[in-house]
Structures are given as C-alpha cells and as structure tokens.
C-alpha positions in Angstrom: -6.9 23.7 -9.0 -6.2 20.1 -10.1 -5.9 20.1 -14.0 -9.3 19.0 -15.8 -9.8 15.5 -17.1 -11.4 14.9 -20.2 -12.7 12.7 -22.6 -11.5 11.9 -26.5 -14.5 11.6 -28.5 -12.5 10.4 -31.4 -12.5 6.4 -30.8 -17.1 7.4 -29.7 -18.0 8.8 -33.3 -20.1 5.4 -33.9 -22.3 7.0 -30.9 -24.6 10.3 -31.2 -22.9 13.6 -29.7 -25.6 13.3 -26.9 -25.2 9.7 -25.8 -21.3 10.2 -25.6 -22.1 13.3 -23.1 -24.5 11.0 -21.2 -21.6 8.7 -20.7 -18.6 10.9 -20.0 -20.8 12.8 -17.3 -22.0 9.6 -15.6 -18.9 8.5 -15.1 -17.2 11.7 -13.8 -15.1 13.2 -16.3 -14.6 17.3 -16.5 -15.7 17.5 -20.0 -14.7 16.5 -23.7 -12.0 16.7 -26.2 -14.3 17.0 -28.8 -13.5 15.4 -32.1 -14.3 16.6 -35.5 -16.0 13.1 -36.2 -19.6 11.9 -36.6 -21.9 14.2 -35.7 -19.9 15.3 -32.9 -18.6 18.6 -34.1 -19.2 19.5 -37.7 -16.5 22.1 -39.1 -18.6 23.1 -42.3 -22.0 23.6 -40.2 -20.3 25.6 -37.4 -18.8 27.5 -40.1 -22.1 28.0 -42.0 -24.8 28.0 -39.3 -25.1 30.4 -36.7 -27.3 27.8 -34.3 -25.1 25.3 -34.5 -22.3 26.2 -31.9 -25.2 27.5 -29.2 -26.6 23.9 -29.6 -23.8 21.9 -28.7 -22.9 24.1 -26.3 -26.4 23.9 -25.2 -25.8 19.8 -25.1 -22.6 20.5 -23.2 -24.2 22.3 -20.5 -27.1 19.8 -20.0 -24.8 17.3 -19.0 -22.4 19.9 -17.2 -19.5 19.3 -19.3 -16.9 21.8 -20.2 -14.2 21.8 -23.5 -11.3 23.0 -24.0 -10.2 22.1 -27.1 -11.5 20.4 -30.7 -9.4 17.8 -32.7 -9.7 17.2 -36.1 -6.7 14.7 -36.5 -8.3 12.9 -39.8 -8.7 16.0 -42.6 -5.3 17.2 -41.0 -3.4 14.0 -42.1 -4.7 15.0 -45.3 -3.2 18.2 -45.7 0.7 16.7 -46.4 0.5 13.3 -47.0 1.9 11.2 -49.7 0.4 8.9 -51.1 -3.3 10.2 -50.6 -4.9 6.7 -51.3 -7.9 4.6 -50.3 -6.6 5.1 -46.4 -7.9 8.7 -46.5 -11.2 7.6 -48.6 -12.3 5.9 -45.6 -11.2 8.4 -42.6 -12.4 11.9 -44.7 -15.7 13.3 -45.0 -16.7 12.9 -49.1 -16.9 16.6 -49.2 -12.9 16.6 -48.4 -12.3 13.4 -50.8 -14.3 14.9 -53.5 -12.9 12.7 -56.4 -10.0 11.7 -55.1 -7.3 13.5 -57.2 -4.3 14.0 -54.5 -3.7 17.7 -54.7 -7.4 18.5 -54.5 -8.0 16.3 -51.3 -4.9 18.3 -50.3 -6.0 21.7 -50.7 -9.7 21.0 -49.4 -8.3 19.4 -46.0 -5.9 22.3 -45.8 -8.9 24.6 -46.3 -10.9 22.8 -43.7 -7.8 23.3 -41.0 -8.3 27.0 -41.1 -12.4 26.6 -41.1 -11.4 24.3 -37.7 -9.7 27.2 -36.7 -12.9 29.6 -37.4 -15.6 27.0 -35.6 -12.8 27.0 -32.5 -13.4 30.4 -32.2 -16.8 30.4 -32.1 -16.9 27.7 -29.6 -14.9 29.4 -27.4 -11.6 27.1 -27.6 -8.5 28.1 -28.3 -6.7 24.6 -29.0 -7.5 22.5 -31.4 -5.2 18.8 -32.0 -4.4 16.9 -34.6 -2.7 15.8 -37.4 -0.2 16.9 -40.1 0.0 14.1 -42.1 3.6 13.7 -44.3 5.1 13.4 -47.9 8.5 11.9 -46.7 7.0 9.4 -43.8 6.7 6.9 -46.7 11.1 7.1 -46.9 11.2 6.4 -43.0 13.1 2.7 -43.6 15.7 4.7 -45.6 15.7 2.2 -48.5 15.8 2.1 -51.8 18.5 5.1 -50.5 16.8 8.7 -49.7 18.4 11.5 -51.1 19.0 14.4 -48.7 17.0 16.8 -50.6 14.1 14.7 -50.7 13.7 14.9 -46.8 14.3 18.8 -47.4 11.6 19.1 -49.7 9.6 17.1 -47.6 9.9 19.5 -44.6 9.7 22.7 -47.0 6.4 21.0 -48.4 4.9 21.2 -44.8 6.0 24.8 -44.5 4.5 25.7 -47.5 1.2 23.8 -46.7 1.0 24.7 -43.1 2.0 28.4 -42.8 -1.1 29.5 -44.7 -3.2 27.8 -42.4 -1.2 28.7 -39.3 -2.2 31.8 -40.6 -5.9 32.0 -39.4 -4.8 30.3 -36.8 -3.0 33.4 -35.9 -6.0 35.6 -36.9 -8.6 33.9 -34.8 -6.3 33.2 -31.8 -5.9 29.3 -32.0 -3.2 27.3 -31.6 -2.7 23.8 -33.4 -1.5 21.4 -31.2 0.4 18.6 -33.3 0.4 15.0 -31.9 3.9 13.4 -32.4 3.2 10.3 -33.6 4.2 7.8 -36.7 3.1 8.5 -40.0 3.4 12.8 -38.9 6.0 15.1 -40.2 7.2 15.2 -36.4 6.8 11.6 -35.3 9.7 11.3 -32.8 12.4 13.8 -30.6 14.4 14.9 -33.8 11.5 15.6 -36.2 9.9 17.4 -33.6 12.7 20.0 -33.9 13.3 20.1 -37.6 9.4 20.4 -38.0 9.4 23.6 -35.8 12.8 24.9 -37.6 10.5 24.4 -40.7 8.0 26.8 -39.8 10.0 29.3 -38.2 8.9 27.9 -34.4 5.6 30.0 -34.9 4.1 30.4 -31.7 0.5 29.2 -33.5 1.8 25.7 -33.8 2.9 23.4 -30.5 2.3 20.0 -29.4 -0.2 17.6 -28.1 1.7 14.9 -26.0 1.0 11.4 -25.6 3.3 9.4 -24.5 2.1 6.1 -25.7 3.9 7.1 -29.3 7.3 7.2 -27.5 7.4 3.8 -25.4 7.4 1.5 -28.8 9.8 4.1 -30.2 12.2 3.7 -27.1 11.9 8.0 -26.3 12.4 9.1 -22.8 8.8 11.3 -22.6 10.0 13.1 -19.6 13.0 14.4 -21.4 10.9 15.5 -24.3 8.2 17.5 -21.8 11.3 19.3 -20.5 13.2 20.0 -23.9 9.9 20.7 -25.6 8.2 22.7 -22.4 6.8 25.9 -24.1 5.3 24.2 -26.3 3.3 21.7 -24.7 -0.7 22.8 -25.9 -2.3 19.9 -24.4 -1.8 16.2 -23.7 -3.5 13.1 -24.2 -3.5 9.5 -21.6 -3.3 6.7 -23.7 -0.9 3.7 -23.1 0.8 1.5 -24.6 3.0 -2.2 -23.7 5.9 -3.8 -25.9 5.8 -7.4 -25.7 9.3 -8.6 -27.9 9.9 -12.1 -27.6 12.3 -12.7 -30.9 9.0 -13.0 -33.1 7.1 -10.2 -32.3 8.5 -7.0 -34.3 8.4 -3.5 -32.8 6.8 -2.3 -36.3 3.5 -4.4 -35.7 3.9 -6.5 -38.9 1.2 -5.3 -40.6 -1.1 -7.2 -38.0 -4.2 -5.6 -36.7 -4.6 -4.3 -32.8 -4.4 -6.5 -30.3 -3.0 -9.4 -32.2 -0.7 -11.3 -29.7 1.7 -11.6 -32.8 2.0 -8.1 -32.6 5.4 -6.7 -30.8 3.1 -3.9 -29.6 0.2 -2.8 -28.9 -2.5 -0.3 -27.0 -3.9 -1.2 -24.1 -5.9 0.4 -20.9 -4.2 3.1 -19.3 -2.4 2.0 -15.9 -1.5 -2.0 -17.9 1.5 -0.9 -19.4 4.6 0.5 -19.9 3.9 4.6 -19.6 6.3 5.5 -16.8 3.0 7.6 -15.7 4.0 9.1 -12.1 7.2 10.9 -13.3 5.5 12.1 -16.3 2.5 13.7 -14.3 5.3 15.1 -12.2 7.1 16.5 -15.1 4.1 18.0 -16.1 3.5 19.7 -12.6 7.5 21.5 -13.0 6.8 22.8 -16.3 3.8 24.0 -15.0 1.3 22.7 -17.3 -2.1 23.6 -16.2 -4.4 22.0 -19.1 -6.7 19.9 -19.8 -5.2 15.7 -19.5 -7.4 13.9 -22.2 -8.2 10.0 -22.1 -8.0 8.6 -25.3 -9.3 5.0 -25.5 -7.6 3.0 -27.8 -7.4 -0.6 -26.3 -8.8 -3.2 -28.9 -8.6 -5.9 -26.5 -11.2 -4.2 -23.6 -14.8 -2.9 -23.8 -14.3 0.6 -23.6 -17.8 1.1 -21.6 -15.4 -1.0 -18.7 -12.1 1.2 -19.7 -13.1 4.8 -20.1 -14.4 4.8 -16.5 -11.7 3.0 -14.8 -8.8 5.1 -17.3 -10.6 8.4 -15.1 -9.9 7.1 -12.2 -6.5 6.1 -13.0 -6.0 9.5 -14.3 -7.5 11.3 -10.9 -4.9 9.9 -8.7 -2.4 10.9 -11.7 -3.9 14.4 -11.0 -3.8 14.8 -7.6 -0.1 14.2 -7.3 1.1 17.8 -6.2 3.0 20.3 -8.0 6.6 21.6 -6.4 6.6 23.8 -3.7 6.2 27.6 -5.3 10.4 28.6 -4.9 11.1 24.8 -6.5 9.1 25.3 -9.5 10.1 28.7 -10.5 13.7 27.7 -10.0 12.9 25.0 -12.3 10.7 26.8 -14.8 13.3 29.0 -15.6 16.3 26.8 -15.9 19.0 26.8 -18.9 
C-alpha cells in the first residue's frame, strides 16, 4: 500500500480547522498532520472535554480525511529553551506564557507535552512531532569559549526535563517524534546521538525527518535515514535551496524568508536542492511505511498554488517501489 500523504496544518492556523479540511481534501491529500495551533487541535479542551475529540473527528470524516499523528512543535520549544524571551510570547498560547517568568513557562509547556500525549490517545494517534527546544543552542558559535560542562549540563537539563514527560508518553502509548532541526537539542547528525545517549535511547522518543534542515547544514540525509533507521516516527517534505555567491551567508543573516540576500532559503518542494528520489528510496529499504507530510513553508509562492502541486510531487515520490522482498530484508537487517 503506497505510504499516505498528508498535510501540515502548522503554516494554515490563520484558517478555521474546517476550511483547511475543505482544502486538503479538494486537492487530494490522504489526511492531516494536525497541528496543535489555532483552533485546529486544542490540547487543554481535548484534555477537558469529552465532545471535543468526537467533533474533529466528526470534521475529519466529513471531508474523508484520515490522521496519523498531532504536532505541537511551539509549547515543545518551550520546555528547554534558554533564553525564554519575547520569541515564545508570540508562538505560545497565554495560558502557557502566563507571566512570563522562564521556569514557569518551562514547566507549563512541559506539562502541556504530556496532556499532548493524553489528547493523542484519545484521538487515536500514536505520534505526535515536535519540538524540544534547547539551553545550550544559544553556545552553537562556540564563542566567548564554551566550557565542556556547560554542553553537559545542557544535555543532562533535557534529560531531566524530558524523561518525565516521556513518561506518559510511555503510559498512554505515544511516541514523540523530534524534528532535527536548528535551534533543538538535536539539530544535526552528532546531536542526534548525544541527545538519545541523554535519555537512555528510550524507545518513547524517535525522530521526525525533514530533510530540508540538512541541505543548508551540508548532511547527507540518506546516511542519516540509514544510521538513524529505528528510529524514524515519521517524516515531513519540505525543501529547501542554497544560493552562496560570496555575499550571501549560509546562516541567513538575520534577513527574513525569501530575501534574495539570504544564502538560504525555503522554497516549493521539487525547486531545490532535496536529493528527493534517493531519499524516498532510502525510505522504501528501511521499510518505512508512514505517513510523508507536506509542510509548506515557501515565503516566496502562494501556498493555495504550492500545497496542491507539492502533492503531486510527492505522489510520484510515492509510487517509486520498494526492493524486491529477499533485497529488503537483506538490507533491513544489515550491520
């Protein structure tokens, strides 16, 4: 069965929960990624109401879409992060921001991971993506000098944060797919590993992969699908191009999306640099069977144009087929 394609609700949460299900089924996709933004899927009144799941599942079925999984990447950068600052004032809900004090903004987000965890459960998903957020991403450059121990504590800090809440996950379970990505506690091949050596590679926390994260960051993606294989949850289509021309930096300059200045940038899936075909292949020798996820992201094209065509892109990415049987398991279970 070809693996489902869905759509990211994240970059939609200006638009009601409805009117993003009208679209996505008009245009073909298998059903949503459903983020916790907007009034899209509200963690506190799945939580607290007992209609409130049977109605977007009743919204769901109206427009004969299926989900798989929840994200709730925003209150999860929360949960770690250093400095919490007026960033995360205007991506929380005010209930998690409360008054702003760091450690309470902390503690609420981290409270409102495991309450993801609960309203998964009663939607019947067992996935749900996001973010960890960090308190050493702020000592990537290296400079003024960073003290061993200070990345140490930084990683013990997630443990400490993240095991509690990996344990409902257990509980219920739901497993938390992390998205590698800059600004994370695992943002690139190495952090990945010392982030799972953290927690004790609990089987409740694996990994979202988008391979858009990588290209600017000069990662091979295919080698970190194989290296990272069991622990691939689900993964998201969104692309990305590197324009350097001796001016444009590959850290963005602090320039917004889709300035040309930038070195660079998001754009519609299929325009850039994703080496897509092998990846999709890797994917099929692993033997990832989930859910691929279009995340639109491109600044520069009306995503009422994009989302439709990224599908199709994605179909044909789809339909390339798996290894013959006696291939794959040789594969699957090489050293």
């Amino acid at each position: 069965m070809p693996k489902p394609v869905t759509l990211f609700t994240g970059q939609w949460a200006d638009l009601p929960f409805e009117e993003v299900c009208r679209l996505a089924a008009e245009w073909g996709y298998d059903g949503l990624e459903i983020g916790c933004q907007g009034d899209h899927f509200e963690v506190d009144r799945a939580v607290a109401e007992d209609d409130y799941v049977a109605g977007r599942r009743e919204i769901l079925d109206r427009y004969g879409l299926q989900v798989w999984t929840i994200s709730n990447h925003l209150v999860g950068q929360a949960t770690c992060d250093h400095p919490i600052d007026e960033r995360h004032r205007n991506i929380l809900p005010k209930r998690i921001w409360g008054d702003g004090d760091p450690e309470g903004v902390r503690h609420r987000a981290a409270e409102e991971l495991k309450n993801t965890a609960r309203a998964a459960r009663k939607l019947g998903v067992s996935t749900v993506v996001g973010f960890t957020g960090s308190s050493i991403w702020h000592a990537v450059a290296m400079f003024p000098p960073v003290p061993p121990e200070m990345i140490e504590r930084g990683y013990a800090d997630f443990a400490d944060r993240w095991n509690p809440i990996l344990d409902v996950f257990d509980e219920h379970g739901v497993r938390f797919a992390h998205e590698v990505h800059p600004s994370e506690i695992a943002y690139d091949y190495w952090t990945t590993h010392r982030a799972l050596e953290a927690i004790g590679h609990r089987e409740a926390f694996g990994l979202n992969f988008d391979p858009s994260h990588f290209v600017w960051q000069d990662l091979d993606p295919m080698t970190f699908l194989w290296d990272f294989r069991h622990r691939i949850y689900h993964v998201d289509c969104k692309e990305s191009v590197t324009h350097f021309n001796g001016r444009n930096g590959r850290l963005g300059s602090h320039l917004p999306w889709s300035d040309p200045r930038r070195g660079w940038d998001f754009v519609s899936t299929g325009h850039g640099d994703v080496p897509w075909e092998p990846i999709f292949r890797t994917l099929n020798s692993i033997g990832y069977d989930g859910p691929i996820s279009v995340e639109w992201e491109d600044a520069g094209m009306d995503r009422l144009q994009g989302a439709p065509d990224a599908l199709q892109f994605v179909r044909r990415l789809v339909a390339i087929e798996p290894p013959a049987e006696s291939f794959d398991a040789a594969f699957r279970t090489a050293d």
